[in-house]
C-alpha positions as CSV (number, residue, x, y, z in Angstrom):
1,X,-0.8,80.1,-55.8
2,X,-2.4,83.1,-54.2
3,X,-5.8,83.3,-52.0
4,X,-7.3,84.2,-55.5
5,X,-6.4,81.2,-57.3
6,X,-7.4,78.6,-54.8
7,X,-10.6,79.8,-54.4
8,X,-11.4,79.8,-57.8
9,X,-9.9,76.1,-58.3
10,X,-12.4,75.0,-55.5
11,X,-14.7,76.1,-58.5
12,X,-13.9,73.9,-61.3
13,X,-12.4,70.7,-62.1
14,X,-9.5,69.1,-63.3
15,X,-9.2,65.8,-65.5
16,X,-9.1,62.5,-64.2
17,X,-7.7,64.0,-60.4
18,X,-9.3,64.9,-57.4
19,X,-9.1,69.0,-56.7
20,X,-8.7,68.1,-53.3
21,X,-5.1,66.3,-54.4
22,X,-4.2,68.8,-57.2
23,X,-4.7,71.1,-54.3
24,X,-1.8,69.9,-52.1
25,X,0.7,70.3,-55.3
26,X,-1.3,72.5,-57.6
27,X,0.2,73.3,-61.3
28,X,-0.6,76.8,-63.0
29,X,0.9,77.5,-66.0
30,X,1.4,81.2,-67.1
31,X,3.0,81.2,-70.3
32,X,4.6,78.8,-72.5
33,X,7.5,79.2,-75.1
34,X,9.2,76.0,-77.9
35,X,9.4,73.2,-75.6
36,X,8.8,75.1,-72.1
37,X,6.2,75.8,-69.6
38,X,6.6,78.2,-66.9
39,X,4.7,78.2,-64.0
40,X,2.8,81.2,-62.0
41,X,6.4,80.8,-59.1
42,X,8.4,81.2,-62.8
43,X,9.5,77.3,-62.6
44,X,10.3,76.1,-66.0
45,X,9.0,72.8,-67.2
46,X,10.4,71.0,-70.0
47,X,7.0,69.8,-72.2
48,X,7.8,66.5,-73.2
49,X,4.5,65.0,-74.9
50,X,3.3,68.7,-77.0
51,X,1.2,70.1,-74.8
52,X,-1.1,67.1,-74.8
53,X,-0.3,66.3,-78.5
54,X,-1.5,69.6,-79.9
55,X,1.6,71.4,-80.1
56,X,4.0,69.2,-82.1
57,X,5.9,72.4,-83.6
58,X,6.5,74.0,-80.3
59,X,4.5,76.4,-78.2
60,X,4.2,80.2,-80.1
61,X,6.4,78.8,-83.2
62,X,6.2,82.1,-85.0
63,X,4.8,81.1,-88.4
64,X,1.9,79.2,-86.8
65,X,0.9,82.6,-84.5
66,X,1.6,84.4,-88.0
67,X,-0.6,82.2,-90.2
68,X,-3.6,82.8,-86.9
69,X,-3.1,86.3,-86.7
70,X,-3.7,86.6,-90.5
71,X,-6.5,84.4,-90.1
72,X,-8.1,86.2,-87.5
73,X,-8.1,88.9,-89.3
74,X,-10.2,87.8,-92.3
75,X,-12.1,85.0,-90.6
76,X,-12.6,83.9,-87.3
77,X,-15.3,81.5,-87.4
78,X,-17.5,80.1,-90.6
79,X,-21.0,78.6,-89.3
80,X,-20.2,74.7,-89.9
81,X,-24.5,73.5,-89.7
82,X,-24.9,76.2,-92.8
83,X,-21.8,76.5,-94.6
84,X,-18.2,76.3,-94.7
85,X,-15.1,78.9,-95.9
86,X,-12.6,78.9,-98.3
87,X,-9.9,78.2,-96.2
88,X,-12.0,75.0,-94.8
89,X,-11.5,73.7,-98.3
90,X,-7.5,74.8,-98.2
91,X,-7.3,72.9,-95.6
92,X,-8.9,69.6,-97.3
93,X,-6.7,69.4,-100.2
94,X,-3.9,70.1,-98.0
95,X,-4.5,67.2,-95.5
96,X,-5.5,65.1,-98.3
97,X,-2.4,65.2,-100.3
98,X,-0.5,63.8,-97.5
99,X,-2.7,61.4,-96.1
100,X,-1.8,57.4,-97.2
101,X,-3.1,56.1,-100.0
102,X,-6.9,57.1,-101.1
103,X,-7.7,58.7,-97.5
104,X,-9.0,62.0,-98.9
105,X,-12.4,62.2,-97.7
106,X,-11.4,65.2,-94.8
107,X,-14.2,66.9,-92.1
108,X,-12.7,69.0,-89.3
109,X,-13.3,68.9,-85.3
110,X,-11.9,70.5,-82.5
111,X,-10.4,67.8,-81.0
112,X,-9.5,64.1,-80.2
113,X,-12.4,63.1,-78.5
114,X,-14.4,64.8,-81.0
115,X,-13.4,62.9,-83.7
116,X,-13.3,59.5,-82.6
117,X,-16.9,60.2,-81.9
118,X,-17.6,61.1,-85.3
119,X,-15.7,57.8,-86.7
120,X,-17.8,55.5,-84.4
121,X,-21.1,57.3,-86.0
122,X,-19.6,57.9,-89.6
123,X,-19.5,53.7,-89.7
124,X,-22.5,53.1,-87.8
125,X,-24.0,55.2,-90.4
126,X,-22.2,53.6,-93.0
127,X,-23.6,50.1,-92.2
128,X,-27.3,51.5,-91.8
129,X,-27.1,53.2,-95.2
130,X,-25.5,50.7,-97.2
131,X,-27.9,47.6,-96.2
132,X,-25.9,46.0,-92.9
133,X,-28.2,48.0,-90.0
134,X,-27.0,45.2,-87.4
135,X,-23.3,46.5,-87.8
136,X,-23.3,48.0,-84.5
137,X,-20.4,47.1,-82.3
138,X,-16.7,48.4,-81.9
139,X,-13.6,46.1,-81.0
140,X,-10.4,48.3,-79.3
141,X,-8.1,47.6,-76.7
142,X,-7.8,47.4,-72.8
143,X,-5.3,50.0,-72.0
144,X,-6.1,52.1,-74.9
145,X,-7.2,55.9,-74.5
146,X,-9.7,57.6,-77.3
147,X,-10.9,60.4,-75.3
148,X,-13.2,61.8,-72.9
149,X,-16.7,61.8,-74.6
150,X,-19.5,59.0,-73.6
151,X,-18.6,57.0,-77.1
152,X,-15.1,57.6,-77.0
153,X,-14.8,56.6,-73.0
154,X,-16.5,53.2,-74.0
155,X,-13.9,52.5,-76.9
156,X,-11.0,53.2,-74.3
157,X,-10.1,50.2,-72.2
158,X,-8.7,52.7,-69.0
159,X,-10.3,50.7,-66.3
160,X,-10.7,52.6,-63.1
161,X,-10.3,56.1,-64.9
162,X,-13.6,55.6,-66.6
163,X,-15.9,53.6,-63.7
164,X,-17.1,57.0,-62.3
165,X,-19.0,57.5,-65.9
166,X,-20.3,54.2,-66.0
167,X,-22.0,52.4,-67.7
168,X,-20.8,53.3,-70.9
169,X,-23.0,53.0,-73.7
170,X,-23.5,49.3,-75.2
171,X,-22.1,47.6,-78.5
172,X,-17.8,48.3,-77.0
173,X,-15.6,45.2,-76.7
174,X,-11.9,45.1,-75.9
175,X,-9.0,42.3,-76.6
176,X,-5.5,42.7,-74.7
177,X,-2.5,44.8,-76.6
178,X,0.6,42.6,-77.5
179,X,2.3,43.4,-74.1
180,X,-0.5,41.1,-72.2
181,X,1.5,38.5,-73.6
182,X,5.1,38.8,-73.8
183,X,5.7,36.5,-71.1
184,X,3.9,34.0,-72.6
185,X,6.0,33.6,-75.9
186,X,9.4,34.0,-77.3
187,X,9.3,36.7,-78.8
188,X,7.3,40.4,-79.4
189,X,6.8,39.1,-83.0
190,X,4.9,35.8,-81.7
191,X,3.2,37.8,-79.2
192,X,2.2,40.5,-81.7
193,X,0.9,37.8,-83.8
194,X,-1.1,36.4,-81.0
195,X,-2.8,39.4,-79.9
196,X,-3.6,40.6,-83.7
197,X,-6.0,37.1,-84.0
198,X,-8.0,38.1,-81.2
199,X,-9.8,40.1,-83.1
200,X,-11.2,37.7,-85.1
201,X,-11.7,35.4,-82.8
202,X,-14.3,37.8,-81.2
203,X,-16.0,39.2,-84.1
204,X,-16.3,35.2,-84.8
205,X,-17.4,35.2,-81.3
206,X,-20.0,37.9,-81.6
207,X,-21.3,37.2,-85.6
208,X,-19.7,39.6,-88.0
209,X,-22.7,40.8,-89.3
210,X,-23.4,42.7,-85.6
211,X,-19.7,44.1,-86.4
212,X,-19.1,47.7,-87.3
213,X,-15.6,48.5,-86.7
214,X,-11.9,48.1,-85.2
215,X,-10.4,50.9,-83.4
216,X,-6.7,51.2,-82.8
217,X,-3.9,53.6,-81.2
218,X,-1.2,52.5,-83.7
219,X,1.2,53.3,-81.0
220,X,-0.4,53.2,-77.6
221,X,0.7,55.9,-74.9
222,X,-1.7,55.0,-72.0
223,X,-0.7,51.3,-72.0
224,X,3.1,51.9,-71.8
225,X,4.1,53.0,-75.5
226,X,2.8,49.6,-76.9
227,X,4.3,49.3,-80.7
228,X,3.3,45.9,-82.2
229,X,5.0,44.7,-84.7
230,X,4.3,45.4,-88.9
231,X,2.6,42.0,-89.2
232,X,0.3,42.7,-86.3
233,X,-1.0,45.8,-88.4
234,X,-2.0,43.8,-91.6
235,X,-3.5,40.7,-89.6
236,X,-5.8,43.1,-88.7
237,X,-6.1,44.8,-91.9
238,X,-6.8,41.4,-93.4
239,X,-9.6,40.7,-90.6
240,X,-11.1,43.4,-91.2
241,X,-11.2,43.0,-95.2
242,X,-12.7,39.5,-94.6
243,X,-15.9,40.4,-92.3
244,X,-16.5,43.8,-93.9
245,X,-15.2,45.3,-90.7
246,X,-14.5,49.4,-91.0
247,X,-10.2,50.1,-89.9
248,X,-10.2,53.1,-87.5
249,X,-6.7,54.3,-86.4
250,X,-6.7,57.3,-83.6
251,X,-3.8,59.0,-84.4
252,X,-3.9,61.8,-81.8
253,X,-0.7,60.7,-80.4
254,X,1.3,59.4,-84.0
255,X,0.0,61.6,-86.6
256,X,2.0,64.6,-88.7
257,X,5.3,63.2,-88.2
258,X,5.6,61.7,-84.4
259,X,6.6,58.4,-85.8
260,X,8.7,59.4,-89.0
261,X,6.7,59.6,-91.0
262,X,3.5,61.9,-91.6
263,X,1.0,59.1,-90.2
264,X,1.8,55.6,-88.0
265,X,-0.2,54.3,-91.1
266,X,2.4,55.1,-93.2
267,X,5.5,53.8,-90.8
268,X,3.5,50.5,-90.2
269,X,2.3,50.1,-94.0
270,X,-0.8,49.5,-93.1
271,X,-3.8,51.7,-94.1
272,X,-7.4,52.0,-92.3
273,X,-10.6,53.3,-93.6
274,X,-10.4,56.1,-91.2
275,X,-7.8,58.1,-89.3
């Protein structure tokens, strides 16, 4: 890192760390190739989690910088408040004909955090329009991550990485993951089975009709790669069927092939109302 560098990092931030700590082992990447990141001192770093997520198929896989360049060259940016572009709709019946089951209904964003956003105000919405305007609140998980955004933040259950923003906005409640308790069982499966109920028992808890949705990581990253069993999935899918309670998996992390199979909906057999 030269003279230039660190004054210019005293001049922005960094995610969830301090600059004054990034400063004492700073990390500037200058270029990255398939499953490597090298470094401004040309240190190579094996990229073990896709950039964060975003870069599944390597970094610069030729056909994806082939398919942008072509792109860029017809199309860079379609106004989405007045409009959209053929290759918007491309991309719809693409998604949608690998999706699970009847999950079709496809709107783009530019990232995570984005989208969980828009799936916490697509069922608010939802409820408002179709005659339930007390469907309000969210149940997700302690040790879950679904971004960085005010909504988001309060669905995430990241303790002390999300006290500096509080308080979160109201209407977000969070049971334990399976792993809370494991020692208190004999077995993941009973433990799985455990954890799935307490959904219920809270939206029972808070009246269903004040209920909007159910937020999930199908496979939790944050927490400790937290993979609950099958069962666990369709407890929850039944739950939510019975108190007319809106499914929403995050799939940052699982979807387009991480597990096996396209989506985690797909390897768990379980499918939500959104993804």
């Amino acid at each position: 890192m030269d003279a230039r560098q660190e004054k210019l990092l005293r001049r922005t931030f960094l995610d969830y760390q301090a600059t004054a700590e990034f400063m004492n082992n700073p990390l500037i990447v200058s270029r990255a190739e398939g499953l490597y990141y090298w470094d401004t001192d040309g240190k190579r770093y094996f990229d073990g989690i896709s950039g964060i997520y975003s870069t599944l198929l390597g970094h610069r896989h030729p056909r994806v910088a082939e398919a942008m360049r072509a792109q860029w060259d017809k199309l860079a940016f379609a106004p989405p408040m007045h409009g959209t572009a053929d290759v918007t709709l491309d991309f719809v019946e693409k998604l949608g004909s690998v999706t699970p089951d009847d999950l079709n209904y496809v709107k783009a964003f530019s990232g995570g955090s984005e989208s969980m956003e828009a799936a916490i105000k697509f069922t608010r919405q939802y409820f408002k329009q179709s005659g339930h305007p007390h469907k309000y609140k969210f149940i997700s998980r302690y040790q879950a991550y679904h971004g960085a955004t005010m909504g988001a933040m309060a669905a995430s259950g990241t303790g002390e990485r999300k006290t500096p923003f509080e308080p979160a906005p109201p209407g977000f409640l969070k049971v334990f993951p399976p792993t809370h308790y494991r020692d208190r069982f004999g077995g993941w499966d009973e433990a799985s089975r455990f954890a799935a109920q307490q959904f219920e028992d809270v939206i029972i808890g808070e009246d269903p009709k004040t209920v909007a949705g159910i937020i999930l990581e199908p496979v939790s990253n944050t927490g400790g790669i937290i993979t609950p069993t099958d069962e666990y999935f369709q407890i929850i899918r039944d739950t939510c069927d019975r108190h007319n309670v809106v499914l929403i998996y995050d799939e940052i992390i699982t979807g387009f092939g991480r597990t096996g199979a396209m989506f985690a909906a797909h390897t768990f057999g379980v499918t939500p109302d959104i993804i």
